[in-house]
N, C-alpha and C positions, 0 to 999 in steps of 0.2 A: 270307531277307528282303532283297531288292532294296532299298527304302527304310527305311532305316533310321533316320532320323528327320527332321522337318522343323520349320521352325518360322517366325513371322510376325515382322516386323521393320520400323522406320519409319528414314528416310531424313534425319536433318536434318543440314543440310552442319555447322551448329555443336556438332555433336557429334564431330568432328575436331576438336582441339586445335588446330592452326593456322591453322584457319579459325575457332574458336569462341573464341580467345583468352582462356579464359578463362567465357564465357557456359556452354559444356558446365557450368559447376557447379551453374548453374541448373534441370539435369533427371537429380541423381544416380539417381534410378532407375531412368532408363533406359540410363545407363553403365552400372550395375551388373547388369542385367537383360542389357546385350549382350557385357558382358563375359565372362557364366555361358553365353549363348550360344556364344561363341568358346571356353570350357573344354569345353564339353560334346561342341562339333563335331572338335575334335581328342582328345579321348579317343575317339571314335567312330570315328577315322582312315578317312576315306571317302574311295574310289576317284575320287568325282567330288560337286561339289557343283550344283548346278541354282539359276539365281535367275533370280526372274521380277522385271522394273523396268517399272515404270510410266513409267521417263524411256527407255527405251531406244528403237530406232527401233519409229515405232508408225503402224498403216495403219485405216482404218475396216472393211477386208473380209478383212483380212491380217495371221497371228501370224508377226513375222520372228522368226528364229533365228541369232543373228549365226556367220556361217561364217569360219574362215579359223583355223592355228594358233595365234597369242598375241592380246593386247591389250593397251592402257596406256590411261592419262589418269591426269588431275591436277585439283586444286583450284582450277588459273588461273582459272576463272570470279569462284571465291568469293574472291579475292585469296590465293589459299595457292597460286599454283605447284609451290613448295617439298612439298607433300603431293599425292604421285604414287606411282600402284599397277600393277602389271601381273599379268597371270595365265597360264598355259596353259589351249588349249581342250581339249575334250575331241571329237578330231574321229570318232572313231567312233561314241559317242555321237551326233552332231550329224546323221551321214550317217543312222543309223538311223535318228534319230528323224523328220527330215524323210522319210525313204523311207515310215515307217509313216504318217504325218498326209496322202501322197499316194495311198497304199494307199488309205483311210481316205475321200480326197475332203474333207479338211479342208486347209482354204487358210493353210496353216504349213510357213514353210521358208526357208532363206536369199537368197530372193531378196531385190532392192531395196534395198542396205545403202546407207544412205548418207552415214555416217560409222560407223568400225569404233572412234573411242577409247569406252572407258569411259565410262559415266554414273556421277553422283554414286548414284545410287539403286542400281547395282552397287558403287562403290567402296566405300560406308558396311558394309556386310557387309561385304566383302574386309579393309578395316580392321583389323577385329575378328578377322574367322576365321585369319587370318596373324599376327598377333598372338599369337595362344595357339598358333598350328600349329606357327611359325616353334622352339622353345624342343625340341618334342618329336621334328621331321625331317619331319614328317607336313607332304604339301604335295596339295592335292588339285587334278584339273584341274576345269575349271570348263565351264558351259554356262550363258550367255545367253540369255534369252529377253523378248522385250517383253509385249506386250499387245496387243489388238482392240478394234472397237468390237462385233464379235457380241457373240453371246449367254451368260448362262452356262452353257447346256450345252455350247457350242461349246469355252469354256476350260476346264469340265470334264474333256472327251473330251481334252485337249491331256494334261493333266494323268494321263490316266488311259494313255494312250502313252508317257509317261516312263515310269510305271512298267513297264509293260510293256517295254520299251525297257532299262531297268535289269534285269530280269528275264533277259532274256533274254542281255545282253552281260555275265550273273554281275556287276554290277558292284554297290558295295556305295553308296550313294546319298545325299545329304543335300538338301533339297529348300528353300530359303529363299523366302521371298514375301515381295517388298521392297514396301512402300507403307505411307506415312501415313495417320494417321484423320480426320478431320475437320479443314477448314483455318478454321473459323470456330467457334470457340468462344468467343471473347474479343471485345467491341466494340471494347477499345483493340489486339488483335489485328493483323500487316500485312492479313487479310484480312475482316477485320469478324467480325459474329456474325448467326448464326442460327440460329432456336429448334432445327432439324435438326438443328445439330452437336451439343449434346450429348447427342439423342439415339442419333445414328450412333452414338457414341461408346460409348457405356451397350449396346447393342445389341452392337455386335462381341465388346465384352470378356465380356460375357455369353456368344455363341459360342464365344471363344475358353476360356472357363475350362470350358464343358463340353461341348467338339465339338461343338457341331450346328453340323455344318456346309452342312445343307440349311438351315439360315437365311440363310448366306451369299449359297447361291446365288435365293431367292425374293425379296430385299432388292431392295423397289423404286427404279428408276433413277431417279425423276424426286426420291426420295426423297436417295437416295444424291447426288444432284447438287444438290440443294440444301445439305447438308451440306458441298459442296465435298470430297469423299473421295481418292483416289489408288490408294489399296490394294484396292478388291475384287477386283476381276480378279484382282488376285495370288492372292490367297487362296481364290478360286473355282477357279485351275489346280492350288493346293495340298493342295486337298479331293481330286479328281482323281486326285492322285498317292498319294491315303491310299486309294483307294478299297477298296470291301469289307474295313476292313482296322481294326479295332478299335482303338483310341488311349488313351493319357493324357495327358488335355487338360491345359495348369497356363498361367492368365497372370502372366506374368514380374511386369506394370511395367505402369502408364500415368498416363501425364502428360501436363498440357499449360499449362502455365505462360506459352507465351510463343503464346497462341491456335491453335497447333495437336495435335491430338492423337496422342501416341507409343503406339502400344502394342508389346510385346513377348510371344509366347507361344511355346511347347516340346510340340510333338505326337511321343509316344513310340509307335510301335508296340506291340501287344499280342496275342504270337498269333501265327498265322500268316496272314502279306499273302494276300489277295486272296480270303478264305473267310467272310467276315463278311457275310450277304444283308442283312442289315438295314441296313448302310450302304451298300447298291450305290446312290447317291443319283440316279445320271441317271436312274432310272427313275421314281422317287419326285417328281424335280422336275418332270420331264415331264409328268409326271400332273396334279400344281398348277397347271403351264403352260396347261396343256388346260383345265381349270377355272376361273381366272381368266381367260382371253379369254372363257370362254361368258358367266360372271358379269359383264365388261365389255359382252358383248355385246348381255345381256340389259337391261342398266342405259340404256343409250343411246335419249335423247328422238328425236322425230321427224326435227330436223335433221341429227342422225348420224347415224340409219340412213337419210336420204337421200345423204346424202354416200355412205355405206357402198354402197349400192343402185347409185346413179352408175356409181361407177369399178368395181365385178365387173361389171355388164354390161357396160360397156365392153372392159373387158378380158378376160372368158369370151369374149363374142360378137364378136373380133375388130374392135371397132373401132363398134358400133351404142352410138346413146346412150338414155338416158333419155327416155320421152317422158311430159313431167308428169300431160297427160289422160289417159293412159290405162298406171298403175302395174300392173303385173304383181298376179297375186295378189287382186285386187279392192283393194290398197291403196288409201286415199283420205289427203289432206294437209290440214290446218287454213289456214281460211281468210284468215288472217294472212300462213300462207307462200305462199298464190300470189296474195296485193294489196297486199303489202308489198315495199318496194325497197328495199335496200339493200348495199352493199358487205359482204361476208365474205372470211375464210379458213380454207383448209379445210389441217390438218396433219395426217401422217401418221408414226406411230408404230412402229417395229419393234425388239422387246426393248430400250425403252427408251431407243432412239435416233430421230433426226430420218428420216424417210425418204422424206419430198417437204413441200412447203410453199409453196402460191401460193392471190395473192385478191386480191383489187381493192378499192381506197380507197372509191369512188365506184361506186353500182350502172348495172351494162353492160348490164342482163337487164330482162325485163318484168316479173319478180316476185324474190324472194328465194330461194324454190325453185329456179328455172332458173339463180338465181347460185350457188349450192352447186350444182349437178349439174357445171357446167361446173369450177367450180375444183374440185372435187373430180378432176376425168378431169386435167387440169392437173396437180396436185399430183403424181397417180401418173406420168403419163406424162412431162411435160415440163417437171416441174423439173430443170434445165440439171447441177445439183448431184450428180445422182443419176442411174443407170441405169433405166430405163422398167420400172416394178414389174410381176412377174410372177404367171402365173396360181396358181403355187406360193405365193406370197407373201399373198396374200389374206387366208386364214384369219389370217395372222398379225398384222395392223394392225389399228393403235386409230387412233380417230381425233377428231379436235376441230373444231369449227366456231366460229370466230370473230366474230358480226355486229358490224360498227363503227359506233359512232356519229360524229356527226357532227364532224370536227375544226377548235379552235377556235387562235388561236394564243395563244400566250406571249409575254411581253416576255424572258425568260432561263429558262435550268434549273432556277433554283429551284424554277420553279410544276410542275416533275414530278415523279413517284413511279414509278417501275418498276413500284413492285404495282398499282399502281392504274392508271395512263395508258399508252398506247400514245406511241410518239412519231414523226414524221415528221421528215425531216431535207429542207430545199428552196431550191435556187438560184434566181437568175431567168433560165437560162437552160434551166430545166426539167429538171434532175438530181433525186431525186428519191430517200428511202430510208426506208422504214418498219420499223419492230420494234413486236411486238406484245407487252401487258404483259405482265405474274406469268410471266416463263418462265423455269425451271429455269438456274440457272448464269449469272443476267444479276440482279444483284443493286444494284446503285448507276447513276445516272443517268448519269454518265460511261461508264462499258460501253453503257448500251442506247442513248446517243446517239454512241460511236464506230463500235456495230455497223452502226447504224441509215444513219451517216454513209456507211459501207464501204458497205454495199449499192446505194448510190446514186452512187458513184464520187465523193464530196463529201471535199476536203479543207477539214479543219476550223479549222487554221490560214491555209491559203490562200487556202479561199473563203469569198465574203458571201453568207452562208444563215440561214434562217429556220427556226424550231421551231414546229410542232403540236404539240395532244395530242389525245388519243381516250380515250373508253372501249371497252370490247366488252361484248357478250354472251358468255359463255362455255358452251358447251354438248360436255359430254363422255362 
């Protein structure tokens, strides 16, 4: 058995005594839940431990794997100096495993480090596991690992290299997956509430008490981001690392007292690793994959599958656009979209990430059709943000169309709502920044008018500027 146990774990800096002063008494269950973690990891005395940190160095296209023999860091952020940890790496492990995920053509490896100390989301485990380690001699090396913005089968596959990686280097394995659940459970919470968190929450601990961990990885991102989450990815590369491999699931602990959610759980191996077909999950979730894009695909009004139409021809045919009179297919368009004006945006979607996003305030087109065909080819190609989407990439976008109405102004922020309004952010010397409403992870009026602000190069203390609001059409 290469891994030989793993298990899920959250990150709160005041769960360290000299940063929590005290508050740590506030969440005994998950003291005691991570303390049975740290007996259980040193009764196991593992050659090496693996933790994935959702604070560690992290890329949108790219799983770093921090390289180099040791590490340190400290609690100086959180005022605790004084609570400082260090580890050994485990550089064989490190070389393999990066050799295997370049075998593999999967973009994980130590390149781009850009800072080597410790994060708080590695040191809170370390805490605990040297703790209980320190007493019996057992000291294990360690392996660092961040996160991506891919996909979950992408951190799957990461996950599923460890182990094989362990396997191979004999080495005897503990696999932790650092991340919080839900940072919005509480109104008086530092990060508010919404309805999501405690459903995320309710959702995980359910996975975690009985393995499914093909829930993990099907948990929709727009869902998950509303919830304000930290942890799936972790637990997505920790599935990975159980793969084909039979478990006993148990959750520790969960709490969330001070509005975010701790959970703690203990995945035991059962069996012998890597023989269990019915949890070979990449194949399983692939399949869901495949099924929910056709089911999106199918669900999409006229507007998006014009969007959608746009940018594959474009981008199949090298560069040829859409021409409205005359749709492929015998397709014909409602008479609305081609005598109707107005501004849209067209956004594009890949495994739950942003993956182009342009449109215009005010319509630039003879009709509302020709204004989605164009910002659609936009979005994919020449949002500045992003690399110009390929003809592989296709199948795999969702996409949204946005029509604006008409924007009126405000006298202050009060008159906006994120869910409701769009907002414009505007100088008089024509600077210029819009965000559009209800989007995932932009939840209070201060965020979508700083973002809003950023996009248009508007300093918000510096300069004299004006707010809009909008509504949209939403069509998805």
């Amino acid at each position: 058995m290469a891994i030989i146990a793993a298990f899920a774990v959250p990150h709160p800096p005041l769960i360290i005594p000299a940063v929590g002063r005290g508050q740590e008494r506030g969440i005994p269950a998950t003291v005691a839940a991570y303390e049975e973690v740290g007996r259980r990891i040193a009764q196991l005395a593992p050659d090496t431990v693996v933790i994935a940190s959702p604070h560690s160095i992290m890329y949108r296209d790219y799983l770093h794997i921090s390289p180099g023999a040791n590490a340190r860091g400290s609690f100086a952020q959180f005022r605790a100096p004084q609570a400082a940890y260090s580890c050994k790496y485990d550089q064989a492990f490190v070389t393999a495993l990066e050799a295997a995920c370049l075998a593999e053509n999967l973009p994980a490896g130590t390149q781009g480090e850009r800072n080597p100390s410790l994060d708080h989301a590695t040191m809170i485990p370390l805490h605990f596991i040297q703790a209980a380690c320190a007493p019996t001699g057992v000291n294990p090396q360690v392996v660092r690992m961040g996160l991506s913005g891919l996909s979950p089968a992408f951190h799957y596959q990461v996950g599923m290299l460890v182990q094989r990686v362990a396997s191979v280097l004999h080495k005897r394995v503990v696999f932790v997956a650092s991340g919080d659940l839900s940072h919005k459970l509480l109104a008086e919470g530092p990060y508010g509430f919404a309805p999501e968190g405690p459903e995320f929450d309710e959702r995980v601990c359910r996975d975690f008490a009985s393995g499914d961990f093909l829930d993990l990885l099907c948990m929709d991102r727009g869902f998950a981001e509303r919830a304000a989450e930290c942890g799936l990815r972790s637990f997505q590369i920790m599935a990975g690392a159980l793969d084909r491999t039979n478990v006993k699931s148990e959750l520790l602990s969960h709490e969330g007292p001070f509005g975010v959610g701790y959970g703690v759980a203990a995945f035991e191996p059962v069996g012998e690793e890597g023989t269990c077909e019915s949890r070979a999950l990449l194949g399983q979730y692939e399949q869901w994959h495949e099924q929910d894009l056709a089911k999106r695909r199918a669900a999409e009004d006229e507007l998006v599958s014009l969007a959608r139409l746009s940018l594959e021809t474009y981008v199949r045919s090298g560069g040829i656009t859409v021409r409205i009179d005359d749709l492929p297919d015998g397709r014909t368009l409602s008479p609305e979209l081609l005598t109707r004006r107005a501004g849209c945006f067209v956004s594009l979607k890949k495994d739950g990430e942003l993956r182009g996003c342009i449109g215009t305030i005010a319509p630039t087109k003879r009709s509302l059709a020709e204004e989605i065909c164009a910002n659609a080819v936009s979005a994919g190609r020449y949002d500045r943000r992003f690399s110009p989407v390929t003809a592989d990439e296709l199948d795999e976008l969702v996409y949204d169309v946005d029509v604006l109405g008409e924007p009126e102004p405000v006298a202050s922020a009060d008159e906006l709502d994120p869910r409701v309004y769009g907002v414009i952010v505007s100088t008089a010397d024509g600077r210029r920044g819009l965000l559009l409403p209800d989007l995932d992870g932009v939840d209070t009026v201060d965020e979508q008018v700083q973002i809003a602000a950023q996009k248009g190069g508007i300093d918000l203390l510096g300069d004299d500027y004006h707010l809009e609001r909008f509504v949209v059409e939403r069509h998805l």
